[in-house]
N, C-alpha and C positions, 0 to 999 in steps of 0.2 A: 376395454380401452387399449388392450395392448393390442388387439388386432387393428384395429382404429389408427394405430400409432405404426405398427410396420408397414401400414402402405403408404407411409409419407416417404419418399426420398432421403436417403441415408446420404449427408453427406458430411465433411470433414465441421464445417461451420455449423450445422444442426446438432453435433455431437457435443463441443465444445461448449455450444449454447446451452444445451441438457448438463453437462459437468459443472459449469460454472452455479448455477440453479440448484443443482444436487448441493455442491458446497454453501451455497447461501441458506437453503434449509435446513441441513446436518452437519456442517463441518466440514473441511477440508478432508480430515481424514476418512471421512467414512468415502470418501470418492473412489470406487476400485470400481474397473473394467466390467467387473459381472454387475456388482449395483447397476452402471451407469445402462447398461446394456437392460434392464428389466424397466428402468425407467424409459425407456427408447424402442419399450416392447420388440427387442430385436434378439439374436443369438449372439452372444458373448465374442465368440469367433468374425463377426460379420465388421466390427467394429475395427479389426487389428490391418482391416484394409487402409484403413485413416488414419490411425494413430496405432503404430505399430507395438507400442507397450506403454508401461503407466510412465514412464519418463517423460517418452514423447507428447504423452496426454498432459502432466503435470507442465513442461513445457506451452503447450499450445493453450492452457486455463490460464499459465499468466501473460500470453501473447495477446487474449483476449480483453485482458483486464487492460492492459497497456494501451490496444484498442479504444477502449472505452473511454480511457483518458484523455486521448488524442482528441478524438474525436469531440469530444467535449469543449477541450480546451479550444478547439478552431475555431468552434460558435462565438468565442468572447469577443470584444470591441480591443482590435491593439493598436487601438488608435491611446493618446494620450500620455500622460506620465508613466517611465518606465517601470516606477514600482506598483502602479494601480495595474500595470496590464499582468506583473507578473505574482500579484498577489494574488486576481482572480484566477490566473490560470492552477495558482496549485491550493488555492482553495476549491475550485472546482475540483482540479486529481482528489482532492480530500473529500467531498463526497461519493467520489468514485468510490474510494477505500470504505469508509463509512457502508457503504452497500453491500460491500465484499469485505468484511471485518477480518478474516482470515487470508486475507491476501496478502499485508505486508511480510506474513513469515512462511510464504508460499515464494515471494518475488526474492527474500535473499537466501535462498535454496540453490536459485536457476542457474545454470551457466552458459546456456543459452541466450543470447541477447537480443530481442525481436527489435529488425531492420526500423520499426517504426517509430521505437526509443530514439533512436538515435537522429529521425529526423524533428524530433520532440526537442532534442536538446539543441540541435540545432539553433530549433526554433528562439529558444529562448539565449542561447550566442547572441543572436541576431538583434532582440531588442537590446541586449547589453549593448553592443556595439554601435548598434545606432544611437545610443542616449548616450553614447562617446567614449565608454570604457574601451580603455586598451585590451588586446587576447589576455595580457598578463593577467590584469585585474579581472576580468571576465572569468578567466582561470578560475581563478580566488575566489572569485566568485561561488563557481561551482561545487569547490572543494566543501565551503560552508556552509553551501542550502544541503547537502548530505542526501537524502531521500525528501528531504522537501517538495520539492515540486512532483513527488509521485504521489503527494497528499499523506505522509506520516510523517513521522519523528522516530528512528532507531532509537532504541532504551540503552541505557547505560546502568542505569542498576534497577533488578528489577524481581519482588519478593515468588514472582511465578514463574517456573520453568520454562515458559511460552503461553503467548495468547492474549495477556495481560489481566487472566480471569485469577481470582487468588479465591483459599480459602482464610477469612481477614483473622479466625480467630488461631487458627495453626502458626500463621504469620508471624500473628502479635507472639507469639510463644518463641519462635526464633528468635525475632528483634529482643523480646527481654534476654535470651542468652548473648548476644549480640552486645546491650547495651556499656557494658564496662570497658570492653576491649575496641570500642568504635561510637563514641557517646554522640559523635555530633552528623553520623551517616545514620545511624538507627533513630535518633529525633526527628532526621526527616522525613527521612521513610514511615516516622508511624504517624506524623502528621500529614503527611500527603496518602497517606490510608483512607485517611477520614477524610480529605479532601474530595478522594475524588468521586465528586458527582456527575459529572456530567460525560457525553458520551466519551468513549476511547478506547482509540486503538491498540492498547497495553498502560501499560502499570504506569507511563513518565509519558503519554501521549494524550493529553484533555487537548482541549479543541482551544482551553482558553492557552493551554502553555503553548501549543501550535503557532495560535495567532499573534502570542506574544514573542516567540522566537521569531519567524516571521519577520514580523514588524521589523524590532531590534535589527535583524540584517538586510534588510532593504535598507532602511536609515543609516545605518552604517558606513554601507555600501556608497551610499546616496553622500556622506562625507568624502568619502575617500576619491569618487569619481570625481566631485566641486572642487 
């Protein structure tokens, strides 16, 4: 296989594509230079022509991912009401994420900010303002979809160091030292333990609190602009 594989053309987008894949089967962390280079049957060194080290690689995995987003989001119809076009668009980002589970805490690492972000958000300026919001409100706007439209929810308390995988019953061990001195954050937390079943991208991010944040700020929004 790996002879099979070094005579395909080495380039910056076929590496990136092998990286992304590498993290989708093992985790983000296990993504180093040499892995990625045995999967790509190629020499370790042949790689640093493209992506000159793991920043730049770490870099270019979530330039890909933001890719993926874009690109996604352009297929939708933005014809229509302005919160149907912009709830598909970052329900779509959200199965983006969904795909790449490990990319919301890869993307607030970067400091790096891929050119095509930027015409993403653009984009979505753009329906605000045509469905009449002022920059101000449009502003405001932005401020409160947060990572929204990248398809997550940033956590705000959260029993796992990262990733939003926990061990439930270590947890519950804390929250009982927890409960006297914080009765009404460790009640939620152990009932949103047992809550969550469905898929997610960390510990405060189910697909249903999503849709329901969501909602809530489009309608909001949707007052404030009438």
């Amino acid at each position: 296989m790996a002879t099979k594989a070094s005579r395909q053309p080495l380039s910056r987008e076929r590496v990136l594509t092998a990286a992304v894949a590498l993290a989708d089967e093992h985790g983000i962390q296990a993504l180093t230079m040499r892995r990625l280079a045995v999967d790509l049957g190629v020499e370790a060194m042949s790689l640093y022509y493209h992506l000159p080290d793991k920043e730049t690689l770490l870099d270019g995995v979530a330039e890909t991912v933001i890719a993926e987003i874009v690109a996604e989001a352009a297929g939708k119809d933005g014809a229509g009401d302005w919160r149907a076009v912009l709830r598909g668009q970052f329900l779509t980002a959200r199965r983006v994420m969904l795909r790449h589970a490990w990319a919301p805490g890869l993307l607030g690492t970067r400091r790096t900010i891929p050119a095509t972000l930027f015409a993403y958000y653009d984009g979505i300026l753009g329906t605000l303002v045509g469905a009449g919001f002022s920059y101000h409100l449009a502003h405001r706007a932005l401020h409160a979809f947060g990572s929204m439209p990248l398809g997550f929810a940033q956590e705000v308390f959260s029993p796992a160091p990262a990733g939003g995988s926990m061990d439930v019953e270590a947890t519950e061990e804390e929250l009982a030292g927890m409960a006297e001195a914080m009765p009404h954050l460790t009640a939620m937390m152990a009932a949103e333990i047992h809550a969550a079943t469905d898929p997610t991208l960390g510990w405060c991010d189910s697909q249903v609190e999503f849709e329901f944040t969501l909602d809530l700020l489009l309608d909001g929004l949707e007052r404030l602009r009438a």
